[in-house]
C-alpha positions as CSV (number, residue, x, y, z in Angstrom):
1,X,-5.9,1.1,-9.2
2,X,-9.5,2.2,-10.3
3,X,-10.3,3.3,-6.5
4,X,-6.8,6.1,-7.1
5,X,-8.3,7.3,-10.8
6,X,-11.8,7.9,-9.3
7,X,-10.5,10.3,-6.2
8,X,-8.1,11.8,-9.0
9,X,-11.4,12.7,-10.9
10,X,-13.6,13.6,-7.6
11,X,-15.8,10.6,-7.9
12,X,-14.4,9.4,-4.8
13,X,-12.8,11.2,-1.2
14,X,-10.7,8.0,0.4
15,X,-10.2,4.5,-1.7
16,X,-9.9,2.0,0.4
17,X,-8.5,-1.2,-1.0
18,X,-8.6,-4.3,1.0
19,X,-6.3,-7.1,-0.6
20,X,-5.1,-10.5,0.5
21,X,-2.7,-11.0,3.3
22,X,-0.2,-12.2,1.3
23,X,-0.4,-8.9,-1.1
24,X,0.0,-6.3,0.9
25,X,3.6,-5.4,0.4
26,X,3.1,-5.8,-3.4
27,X,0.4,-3.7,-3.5
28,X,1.2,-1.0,-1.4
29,X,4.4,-1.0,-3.6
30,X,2.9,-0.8,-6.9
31,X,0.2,2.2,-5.8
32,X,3.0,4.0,-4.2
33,X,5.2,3.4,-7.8
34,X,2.1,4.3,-9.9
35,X,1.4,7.4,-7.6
36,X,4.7,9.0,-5.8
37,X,3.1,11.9,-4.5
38,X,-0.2,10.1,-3.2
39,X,-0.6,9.9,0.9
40,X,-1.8,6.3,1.7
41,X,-2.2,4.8,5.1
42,X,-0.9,0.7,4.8
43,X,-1.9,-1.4,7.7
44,X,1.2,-3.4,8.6
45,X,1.4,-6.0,11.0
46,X,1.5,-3.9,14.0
47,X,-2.1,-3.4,13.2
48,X,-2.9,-6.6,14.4
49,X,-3.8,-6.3,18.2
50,X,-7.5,-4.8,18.9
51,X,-6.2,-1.7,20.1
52,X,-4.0,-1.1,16.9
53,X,-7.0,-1.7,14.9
54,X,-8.6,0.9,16.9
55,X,-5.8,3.7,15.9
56,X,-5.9,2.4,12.6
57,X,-9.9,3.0,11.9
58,X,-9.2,6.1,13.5
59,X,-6.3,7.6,11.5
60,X,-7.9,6.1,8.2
61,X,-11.4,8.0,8.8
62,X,-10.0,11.5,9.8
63,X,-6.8,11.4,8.4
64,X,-6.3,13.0,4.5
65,X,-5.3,10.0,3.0
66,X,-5.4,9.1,-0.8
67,X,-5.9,5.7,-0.3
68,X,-6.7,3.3,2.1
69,X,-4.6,-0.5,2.6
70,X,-5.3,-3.2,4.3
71,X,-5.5,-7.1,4.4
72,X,-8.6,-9.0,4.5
73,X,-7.6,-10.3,7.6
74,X,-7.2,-7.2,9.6
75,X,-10.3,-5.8,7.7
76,X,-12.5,-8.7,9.2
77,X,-11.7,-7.8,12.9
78,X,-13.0,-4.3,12.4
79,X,-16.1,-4.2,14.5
80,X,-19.1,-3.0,12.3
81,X,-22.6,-2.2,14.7
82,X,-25.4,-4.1,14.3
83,X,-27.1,-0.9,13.1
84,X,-24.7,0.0,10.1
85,X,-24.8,-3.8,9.2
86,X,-28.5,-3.7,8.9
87,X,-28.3,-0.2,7.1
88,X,-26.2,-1.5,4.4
89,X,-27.4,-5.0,4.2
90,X,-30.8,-2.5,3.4
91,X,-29.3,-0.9,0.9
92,X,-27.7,-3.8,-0.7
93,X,-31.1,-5.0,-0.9
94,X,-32.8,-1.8,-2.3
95,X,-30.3,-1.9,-5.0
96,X,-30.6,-5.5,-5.7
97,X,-34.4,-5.4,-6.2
98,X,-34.1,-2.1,-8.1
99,X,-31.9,-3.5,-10.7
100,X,-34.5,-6.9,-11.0
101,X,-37.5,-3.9,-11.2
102,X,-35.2,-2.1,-14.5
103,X,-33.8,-5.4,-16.2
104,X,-37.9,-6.8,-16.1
105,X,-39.0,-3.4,-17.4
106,X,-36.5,-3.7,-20.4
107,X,-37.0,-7.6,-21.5
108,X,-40.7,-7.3,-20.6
């Protein structure tokens, strides 16, 4: 529950945590045993149809919520642009090719 410990501390506004299909209940369970108080927004299976999915982007990115669950399943139907895909596939890259440029600069 690392994702719940870093918004505790401020290193973090809205963990999202994206677990297998089959996990969900026992997930959810366990955060909400762990952290009673803590508002999180579980995707259940009337989150399925597009327009559900819709809602539930929606209430997940303006809602206050501690924490953020849903399957992996529901999680690959959310639409992403082509524009925020590139943007992070960029940065994934930029990362990637600055840790090659620091781990050569030690060893070398």
């Amino acid at each position: 529950m690392a994702g719940m410990e870093m918004r505790r501390l401020g290193l973090v506004n809205k963990p999202a945590y994206v677990v297998p299909n089959h996990m969900l209940e026992q997930f959810s369970g366990e955060l909400l045993r762990l952290y009673p108080q803590a508002r999180v927004l579980i995707a259940t299976k009337d989150t399925t149809t597009p327009d559900a999915r819709k809602h539930f982007v929606a209430r997940s990115a303006t809602g206050e919520w501690d924490a953020v669950v849903i399957t992996h399943s529901a999680f690959e139907r959310i639409p992403v642009s082509v524009e925020g895909e590139r943007a992070y596939i960029d940065e994934q890259i930029a990362e990637l090719r600055q840790a090659i440029t620091e781990s050569e600069t030690r060893s070398g």
